[in-house]
C-alpha positions as CSV (number, residue, x, y, z in Angstrom):
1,X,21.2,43.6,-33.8
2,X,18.2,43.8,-31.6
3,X,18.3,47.7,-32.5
4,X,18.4,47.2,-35.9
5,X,15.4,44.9,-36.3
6,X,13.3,47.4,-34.1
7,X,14.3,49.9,-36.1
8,X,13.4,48.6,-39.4
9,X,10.4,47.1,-37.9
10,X,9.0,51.0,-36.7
11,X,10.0,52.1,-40.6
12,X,7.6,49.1,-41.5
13,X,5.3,50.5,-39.4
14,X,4.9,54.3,-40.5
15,X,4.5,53.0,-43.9
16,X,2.2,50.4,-43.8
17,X,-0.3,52.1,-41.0
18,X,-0.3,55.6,-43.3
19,X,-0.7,53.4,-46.2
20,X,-3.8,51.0,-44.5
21,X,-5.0,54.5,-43.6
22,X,-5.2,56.1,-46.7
23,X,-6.7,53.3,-48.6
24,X,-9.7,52.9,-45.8
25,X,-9.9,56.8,-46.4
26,X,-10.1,57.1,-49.9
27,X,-12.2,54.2,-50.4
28,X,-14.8,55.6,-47.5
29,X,-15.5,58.7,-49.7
30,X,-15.0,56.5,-52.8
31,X,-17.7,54.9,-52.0
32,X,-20.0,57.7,-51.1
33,X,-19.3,59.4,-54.2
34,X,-20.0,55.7,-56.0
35,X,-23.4,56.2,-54.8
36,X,-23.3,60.2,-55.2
37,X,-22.8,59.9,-58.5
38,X,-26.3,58.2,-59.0
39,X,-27.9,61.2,-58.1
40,X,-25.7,64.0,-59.2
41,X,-23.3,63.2,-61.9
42,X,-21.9,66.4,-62.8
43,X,-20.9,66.8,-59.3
44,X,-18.2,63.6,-60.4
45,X,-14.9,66.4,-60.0
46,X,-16.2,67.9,-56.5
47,X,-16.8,63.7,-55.5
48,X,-13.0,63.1,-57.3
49,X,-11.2,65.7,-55.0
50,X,-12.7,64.7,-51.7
51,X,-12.2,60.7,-52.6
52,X,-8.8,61.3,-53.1
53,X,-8.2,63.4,-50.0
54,X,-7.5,60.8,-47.6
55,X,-4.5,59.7,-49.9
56,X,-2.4,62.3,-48.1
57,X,-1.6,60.6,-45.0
58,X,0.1,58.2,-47.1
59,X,2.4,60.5,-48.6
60,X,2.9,62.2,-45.1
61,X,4.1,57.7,-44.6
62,X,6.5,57.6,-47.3
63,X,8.0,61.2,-46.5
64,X,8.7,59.5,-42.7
65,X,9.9,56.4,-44.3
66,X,12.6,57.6,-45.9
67,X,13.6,60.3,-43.4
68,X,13.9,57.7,-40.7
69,X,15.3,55.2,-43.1
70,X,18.4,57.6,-43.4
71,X,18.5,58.1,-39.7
72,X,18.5,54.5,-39.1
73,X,21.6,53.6,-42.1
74,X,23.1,56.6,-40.4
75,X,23.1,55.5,-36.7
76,X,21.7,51.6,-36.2
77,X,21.6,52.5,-32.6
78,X,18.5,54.0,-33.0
79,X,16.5,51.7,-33.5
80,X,14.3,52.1,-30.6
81,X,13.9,55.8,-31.3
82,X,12.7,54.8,-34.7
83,X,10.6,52.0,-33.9
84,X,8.7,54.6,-31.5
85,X,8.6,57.4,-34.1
86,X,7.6,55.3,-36.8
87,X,4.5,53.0,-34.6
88,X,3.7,57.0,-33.4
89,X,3.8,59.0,-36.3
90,X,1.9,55.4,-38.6
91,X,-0.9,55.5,-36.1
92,X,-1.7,59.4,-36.1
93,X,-1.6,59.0,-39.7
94,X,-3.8,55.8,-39.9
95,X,-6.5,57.4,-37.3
96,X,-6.4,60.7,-39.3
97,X,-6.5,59.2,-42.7
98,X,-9.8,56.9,-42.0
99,X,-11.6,60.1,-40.0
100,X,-10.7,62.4,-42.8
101,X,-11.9,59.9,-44.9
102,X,-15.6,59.7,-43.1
103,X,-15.8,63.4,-42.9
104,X,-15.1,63.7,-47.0
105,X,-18.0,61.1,-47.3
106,X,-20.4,62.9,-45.4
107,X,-20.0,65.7,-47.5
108,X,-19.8,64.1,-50.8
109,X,-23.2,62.6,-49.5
110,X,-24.4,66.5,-48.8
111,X,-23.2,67.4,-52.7
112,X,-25.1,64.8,-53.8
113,X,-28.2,65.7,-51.9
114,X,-28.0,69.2,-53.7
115,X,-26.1,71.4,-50.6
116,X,-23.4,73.7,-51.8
117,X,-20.9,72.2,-48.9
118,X,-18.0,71.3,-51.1
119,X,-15.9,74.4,-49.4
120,X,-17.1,73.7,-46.2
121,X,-16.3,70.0,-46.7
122,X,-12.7,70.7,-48.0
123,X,-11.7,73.5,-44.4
124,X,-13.4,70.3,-42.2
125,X,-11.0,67.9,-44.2
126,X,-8.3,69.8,-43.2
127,X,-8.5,69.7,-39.2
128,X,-7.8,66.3,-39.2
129,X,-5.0,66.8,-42.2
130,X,-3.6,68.8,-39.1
131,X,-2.1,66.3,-37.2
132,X,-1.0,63.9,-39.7
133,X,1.3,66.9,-40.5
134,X,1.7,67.6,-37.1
135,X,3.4,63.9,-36.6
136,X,5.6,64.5,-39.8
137,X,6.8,67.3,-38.0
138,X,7.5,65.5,-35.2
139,X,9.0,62.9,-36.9
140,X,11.6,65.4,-38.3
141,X,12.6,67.5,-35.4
142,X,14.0,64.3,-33.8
């Protein structure tokens, strides 16, 4: 019983801590192309792509969510290997999500001061993209 509970407790957890992630992400560079816009408004597509960047880590969430939820109908017993999966794989993607998020802003704020960095912005994006995917990975070898 106690299994179970942790279990579906660390599924809780990868979904809501990618989700929280995502949404702090997205609306960090939502807001700095909010004000962007202001300034450049027929950068809005360049400002749309990198707002909705951070949105990834909760995908990468709801992929681990449903892989562990299988695991978990599957075998209740592991539930305490779930529970650390899902708290481990939630925070990466949390942490990534919101940094990802700041670095998108930054260059949206560079865009909007008239510096061609959209393609720079897009390759720094991705480092931290790295190892939200690196934690789905994870998630699924075990």
């Amino acid at each position: 019983m106690v299994e179970s509970i942790l279990g579906y407790l660390g599924l809780g957890l990868v979904l809501a801590l990618a989700g929280i992630g995502s949404a702090i992400g997205t609306s960090s560079a939502g807001n700095a192309a909010e004000g962007g816009l202001k300034k450049r408004p027929e950068a809005s597509g360049n400002f749309m792509v990198l707002s909705a960047l951070p949105a990834t880590q909760g995908i990468y969430g709801f992929v681990a969510f449903f892989m562990l939820l299988g695991k978990l109908q599957a075998d209740a017993s592991q539930g305490l290997v779930i529970f650390g999966i899902g708290l481990c794989v939630g925070a990466v993607c949390l942490i990534s999500a919101i940094r990802q998020g700041q670095v998108c802003a930054n260059g949206i704020v560079g865009i909007s001061q008239g510096h061609d960095v959209f393609t720079n912005t897009l390759i720094y994006a991705a480092l931290p993209e790295f190892y939200a995917i690196l934690g789905l990975v994870g998630a699924l070898m075990v």
